[in-house]
N, C-alpha and C positions, 0 to 999 in steps of 0.2 A: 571446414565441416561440410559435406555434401548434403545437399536437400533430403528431406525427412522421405522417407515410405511408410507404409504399412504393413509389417511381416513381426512374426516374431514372437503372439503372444503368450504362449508357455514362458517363455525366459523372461519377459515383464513381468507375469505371474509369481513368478519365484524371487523376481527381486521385489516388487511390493511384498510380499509376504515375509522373506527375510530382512526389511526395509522397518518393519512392524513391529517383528523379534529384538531387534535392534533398538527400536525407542522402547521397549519394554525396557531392557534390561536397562537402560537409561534411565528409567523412574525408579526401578528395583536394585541395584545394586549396591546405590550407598542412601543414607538419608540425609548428607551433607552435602546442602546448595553446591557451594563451590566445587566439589568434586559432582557430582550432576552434571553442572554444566559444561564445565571442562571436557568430561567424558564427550557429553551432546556434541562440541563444535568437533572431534574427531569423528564422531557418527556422520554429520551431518555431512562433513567431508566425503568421507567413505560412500555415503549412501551420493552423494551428489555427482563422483565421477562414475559411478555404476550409471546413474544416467544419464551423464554425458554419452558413457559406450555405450550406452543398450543405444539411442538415437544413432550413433552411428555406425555400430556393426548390425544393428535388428531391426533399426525404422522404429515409424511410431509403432504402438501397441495396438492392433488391432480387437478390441475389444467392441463389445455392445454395448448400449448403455448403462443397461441393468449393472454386468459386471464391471465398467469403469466404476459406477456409484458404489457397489459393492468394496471397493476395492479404496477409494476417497474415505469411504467412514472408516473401514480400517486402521488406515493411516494415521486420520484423527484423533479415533479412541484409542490409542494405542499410546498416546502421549495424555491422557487425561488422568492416568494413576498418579500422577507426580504434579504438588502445588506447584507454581507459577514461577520457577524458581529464577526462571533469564527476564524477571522485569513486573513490577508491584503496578503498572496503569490499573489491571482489571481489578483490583483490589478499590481502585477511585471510584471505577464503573460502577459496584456492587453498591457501594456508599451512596454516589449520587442517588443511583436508584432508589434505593431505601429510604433517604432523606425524604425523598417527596411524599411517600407514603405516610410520613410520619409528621409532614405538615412544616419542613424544615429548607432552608433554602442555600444553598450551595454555591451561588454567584455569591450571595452578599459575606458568607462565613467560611473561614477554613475549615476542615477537620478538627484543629489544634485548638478553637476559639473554645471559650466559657459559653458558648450560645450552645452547644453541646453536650456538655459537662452533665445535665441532670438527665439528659437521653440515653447518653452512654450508659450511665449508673443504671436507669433502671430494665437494661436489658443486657446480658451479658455478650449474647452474639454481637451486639452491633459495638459494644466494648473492643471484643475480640476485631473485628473489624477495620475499628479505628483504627488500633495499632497496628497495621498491615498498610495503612495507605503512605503511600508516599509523598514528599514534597507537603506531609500537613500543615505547614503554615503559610501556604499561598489554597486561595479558592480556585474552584473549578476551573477549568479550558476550554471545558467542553462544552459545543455548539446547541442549539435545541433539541437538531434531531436526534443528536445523540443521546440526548437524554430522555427523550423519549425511549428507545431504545432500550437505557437502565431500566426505565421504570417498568415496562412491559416486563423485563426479564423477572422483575423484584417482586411483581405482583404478589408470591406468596413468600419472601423472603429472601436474601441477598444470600442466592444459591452459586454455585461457580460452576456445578455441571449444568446447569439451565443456560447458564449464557453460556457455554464450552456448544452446547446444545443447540443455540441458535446459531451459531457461527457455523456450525457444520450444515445446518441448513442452509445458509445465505452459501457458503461454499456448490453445493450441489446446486440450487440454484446458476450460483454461476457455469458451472458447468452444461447445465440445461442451455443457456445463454450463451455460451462458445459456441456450443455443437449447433446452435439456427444459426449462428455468425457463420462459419464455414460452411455451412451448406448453404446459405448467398452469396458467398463470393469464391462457393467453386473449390476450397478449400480442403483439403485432405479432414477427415475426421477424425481422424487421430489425433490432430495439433488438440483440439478442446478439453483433452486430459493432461495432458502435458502442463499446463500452468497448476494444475489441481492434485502434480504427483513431485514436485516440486519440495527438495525435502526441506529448507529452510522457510517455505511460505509454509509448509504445512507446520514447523516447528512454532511459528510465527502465529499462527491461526489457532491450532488446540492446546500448545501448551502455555504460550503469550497470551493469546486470548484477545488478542488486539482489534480493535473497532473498527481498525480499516477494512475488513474482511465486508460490511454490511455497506460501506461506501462503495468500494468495488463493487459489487453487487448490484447495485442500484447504478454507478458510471457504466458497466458493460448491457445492464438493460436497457438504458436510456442508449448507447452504439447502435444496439441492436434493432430499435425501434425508428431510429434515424435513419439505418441502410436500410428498412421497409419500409419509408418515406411514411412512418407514421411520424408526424412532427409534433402531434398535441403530447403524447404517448414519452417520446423522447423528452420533449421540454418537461413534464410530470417526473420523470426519473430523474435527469439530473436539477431538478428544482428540489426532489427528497434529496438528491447525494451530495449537493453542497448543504444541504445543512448538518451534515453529518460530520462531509470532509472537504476542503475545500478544491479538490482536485477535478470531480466531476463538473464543478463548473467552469473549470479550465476549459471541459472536451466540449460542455455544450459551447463555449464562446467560438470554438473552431465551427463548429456546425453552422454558429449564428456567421460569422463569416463567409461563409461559403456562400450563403441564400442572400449576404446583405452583397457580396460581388455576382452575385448572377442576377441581382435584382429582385429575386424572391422574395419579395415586400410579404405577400400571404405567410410563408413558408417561418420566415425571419419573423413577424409580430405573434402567430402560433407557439411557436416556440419561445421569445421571452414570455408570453403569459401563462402560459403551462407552465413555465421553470418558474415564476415569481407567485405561482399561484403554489408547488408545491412546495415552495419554500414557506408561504404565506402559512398553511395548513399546519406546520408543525411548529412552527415561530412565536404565531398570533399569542399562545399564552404567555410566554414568556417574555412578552413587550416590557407588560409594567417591571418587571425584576430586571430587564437589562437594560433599562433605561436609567437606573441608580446609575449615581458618579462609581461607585466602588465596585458595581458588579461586575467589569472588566479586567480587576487587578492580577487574579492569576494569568491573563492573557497576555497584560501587558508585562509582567514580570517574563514570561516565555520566550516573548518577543525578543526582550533586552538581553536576560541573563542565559538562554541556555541553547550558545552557540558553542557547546565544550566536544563536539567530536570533532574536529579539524576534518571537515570536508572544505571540498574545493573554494566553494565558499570563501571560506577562513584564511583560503589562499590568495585567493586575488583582494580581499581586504587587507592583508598583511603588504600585500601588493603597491596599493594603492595609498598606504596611507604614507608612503614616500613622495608621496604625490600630494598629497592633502593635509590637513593638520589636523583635524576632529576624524575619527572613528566613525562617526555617524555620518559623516560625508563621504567618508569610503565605499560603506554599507549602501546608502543611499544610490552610489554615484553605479555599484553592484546590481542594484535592486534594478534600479534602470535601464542597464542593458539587457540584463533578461525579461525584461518586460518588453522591449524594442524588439528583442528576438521573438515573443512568442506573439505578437502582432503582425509581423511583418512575414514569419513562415506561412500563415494561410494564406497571404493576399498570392505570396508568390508562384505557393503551389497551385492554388486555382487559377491561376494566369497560365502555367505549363501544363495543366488538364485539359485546357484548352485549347491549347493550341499545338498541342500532339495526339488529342482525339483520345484521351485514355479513360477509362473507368473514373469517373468522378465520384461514387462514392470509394473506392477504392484507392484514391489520391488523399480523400478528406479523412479517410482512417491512417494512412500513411503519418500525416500532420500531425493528428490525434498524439501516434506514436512519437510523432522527434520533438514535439513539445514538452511529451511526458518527461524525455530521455532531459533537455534543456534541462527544465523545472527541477529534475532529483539532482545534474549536475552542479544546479547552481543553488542549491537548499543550502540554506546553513545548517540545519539537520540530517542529516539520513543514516535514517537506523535501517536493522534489515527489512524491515516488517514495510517501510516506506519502499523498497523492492515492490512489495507486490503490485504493485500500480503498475509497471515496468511489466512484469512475471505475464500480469491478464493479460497482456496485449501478443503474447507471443504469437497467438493464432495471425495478427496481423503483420508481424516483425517477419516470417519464414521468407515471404516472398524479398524482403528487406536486406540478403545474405548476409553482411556484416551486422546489424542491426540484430537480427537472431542470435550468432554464434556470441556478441558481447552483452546482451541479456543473461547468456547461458552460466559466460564465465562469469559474468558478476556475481552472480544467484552461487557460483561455487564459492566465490572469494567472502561476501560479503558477510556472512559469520563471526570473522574475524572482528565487524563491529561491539561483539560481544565482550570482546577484553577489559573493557574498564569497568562492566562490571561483573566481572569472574575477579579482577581486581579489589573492588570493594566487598564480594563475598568473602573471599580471604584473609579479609581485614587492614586491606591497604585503602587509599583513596581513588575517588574515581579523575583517572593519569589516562592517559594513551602516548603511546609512542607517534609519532609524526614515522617514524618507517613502516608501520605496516600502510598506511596511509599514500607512503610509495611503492610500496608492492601493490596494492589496489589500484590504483591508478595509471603506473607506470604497465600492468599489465594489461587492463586494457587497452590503453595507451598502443603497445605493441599488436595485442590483435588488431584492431584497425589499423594498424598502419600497414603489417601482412597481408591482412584483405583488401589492402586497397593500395597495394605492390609499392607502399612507403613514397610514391613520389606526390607533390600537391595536385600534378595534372592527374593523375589516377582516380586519385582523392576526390576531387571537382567531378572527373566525370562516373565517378561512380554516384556520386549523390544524384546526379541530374538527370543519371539515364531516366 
């Protein structure tokens, strides 16, 4: 794929607006989930190699701000006619929120518990509610800030266009937040709508409803305040975005990296106390509740039981446990190198910043990105919506060649996560096949090795130009 331009915006035009038409008739054509969804992952197809071509026959879109935002809500709203039908999480969100309002506590009780039972009864909505959440007999997962979050939305009720509502705010936000990222590192302005026209993160975002939308948000604030060497600024963002989600603090520990190999004792102590101070801030109430033995049990039930997509993961623990005897030693021995791997890319990259004179903040976003890329490869989860960590960062990926174009095709393939449950909306169990699993992978798989003319020497020295 050749490098992105600016040309072209009429035909952007007409494919976000028939891109719009298209998720309409998606909520309107049938009122049966499974047939919904099904339709969606051909939509989403459809709409996603139109934007592969539009990038590579028309360049980015040059638009204004006004009319990219114009054109983001579009998107969004256009999938808000239609309940939540590729995934029951926001349905949890609405609850927690609610709970707190109503003096009720969500770490220590499932949905399912009798501690419920006379709440439910005397309000019909939060009845209805109930029975929409998923997984009701494990408690919450969710982090403080995130629950924060519910409660703000819940304030007057456990609404689903309120919170559809704020996600489409944290989205423009984000978008505000690309377009100052590109314009510090020199960057075409048109990449900053690209991760926000995105039709599986946008499916992911208004009609999933999914909470990483306000993590992101808050991870590319805190980038962005990093490359303007505001450091108190950055450490406060991602200290709110891991309590949300634990990803942002992945990017501040790159950060913290960087200042702890240059020496940046000021820079490095700024930064953890910003981050543990914004973590502090949304945390501090919820000490006494998750300080119970039990308040963690949904967490740890996640932890254990719900490695069922076969990602890579799942690969190299099948792997390894020819090699091992306990499962949990495989996992363990798993967890480990990725954790080796995402310690050991800053140190290195900041050693070759170094000592080929290049942009140092533009090395330490680079890292940002192949830690990200690590982390989702080696997730024993990844849904599509966990993309969008990946998706934000394309403004930093382009200069990246390969690194871009396998964002691109992921973001096409990765739908196909949907199967098991278009599966269980049908009436089967939630199954996947281990082949599409090789089609996702094996094709990535082949784009890098294309772009990087399949030999190891190529390979090597593409990574380290």
């Amino acid at each position: 794929m050749s490098g992105p331009s600016t040309s072209g915006a009429r035909t952007w035009a007409i494919w976000a607006g028939l891109s719009g038409l298209l998720n309409l008739a998606c909520c309107c054509l049938s009122s049966d989930p499974a047939t919904q969804l099904s339709v969606s992952l051909w939509v989403l197809t459809a709409e996603g190699l139109g934007l592969i071509a539009l990038l590579r026959w028309r360049g980015l879109p040059q638009w204004t701000g006004l009319t990219a935002s114009l054109f983001i809500c579009w998107l969004h709203v256009t999938w808000w006619w239609a309940d939540p039908f590729s995934s029951e999480d926001v349905w949890r969100y609405l609850w927690d929120g609610a709970m707190w309002w109503h003096g009720a506590s969500t770490y220590l009780y499932p949905p399912s518990a009798p501690y419920f039972d006379q709440l439910s009864a005397s309000m019909s909505e939060l009845s209805a509610l109930r029975e929409q959440v998923g997984h009701p007999t494990l408690s919450t997962i969710y982090p403080p800030g995130a629950q924060q979050f519910f409660r703000l939305t819940s304030a007057f009720g456990a609404n689903l266009l309120v919170w559809r509502g704020s996600l489409l705010v944290a989205q423009l936000l984000s978008f505000y937040a690309l377009s100052r990222l590109c314009v510090t590192l020199r960057a075409p302005r048109g990449l900053a709508v690209i991760p926000l026209l995105c039709p599986v993160w946008i499916f992911d975002c208004s009609l999933g409803a999914h909470l990483d939308t306000w993590a992101i948000t808050l991870g590319l604030w805190g980038l962005l305040c990093a490359v303007r060497g505001q450091v108190g600024r950055a450490g406060l963002c991602f200290g709110l975005g891991v309590s949300v989600k634990l990803i942002p603090g992945l990017w501040g520990f790159v950060w913290l990296s960087r200042y702890v190999l240059e020496r940046s004792w000021r820079s490095a102590s700024r930064l953890v106390i910003f981050g543990l101070l914004g973590l502090t801030l949304v945390s501090a109430s919820e000490y006494a509740e998750l300080s119970q033995v039990d308040a963690l049990t949904g967490a740890r039930a996640y932890q254990e039981r719900w490695v069922f997509n076969d990602s890579l993961f799942s690969i190299l623990v099948s792997s390894l446990k020819f090699l091992t005897v306990h499962e949990t030693t495989a996992r363990a021995f798993t967890q480990l190198c990725l954790a080796l791997t995402l310690i050991i890319t800053p140190a290195w990259m900041s050693r070759r910043a170094r000592r080929r004179e290049l942009c140092v903040d533009e090395e330490t976003l680079r890292v940002t990105l192949i830690v990200t890329v690590v982390l989702l490869l080696g997730s024993p989860v990844v849904y599509s919506w966990y993309l969008g960590w990946l998706i934000a960062l394309l403004p930093v990926a382009w200069r990246c060649g390969v690194l871009y174009d396998l964002t691109l095709a992921w973001a096409l393939i990765i739908p196909l996560s949907y199967l098991p449950r278009l599966s269980v909306l049908s009436g089967g169990v939630w199954d996947i096949s281990h082949g599409w699993r090789v089609v996702e992978y094996l094709s990535l798989g082949l784009i890098f090795a294309i772009r990087t003319r399949y030999t190891p020497p190529h390979l090597l020295r593409h990574i380290l130009r």
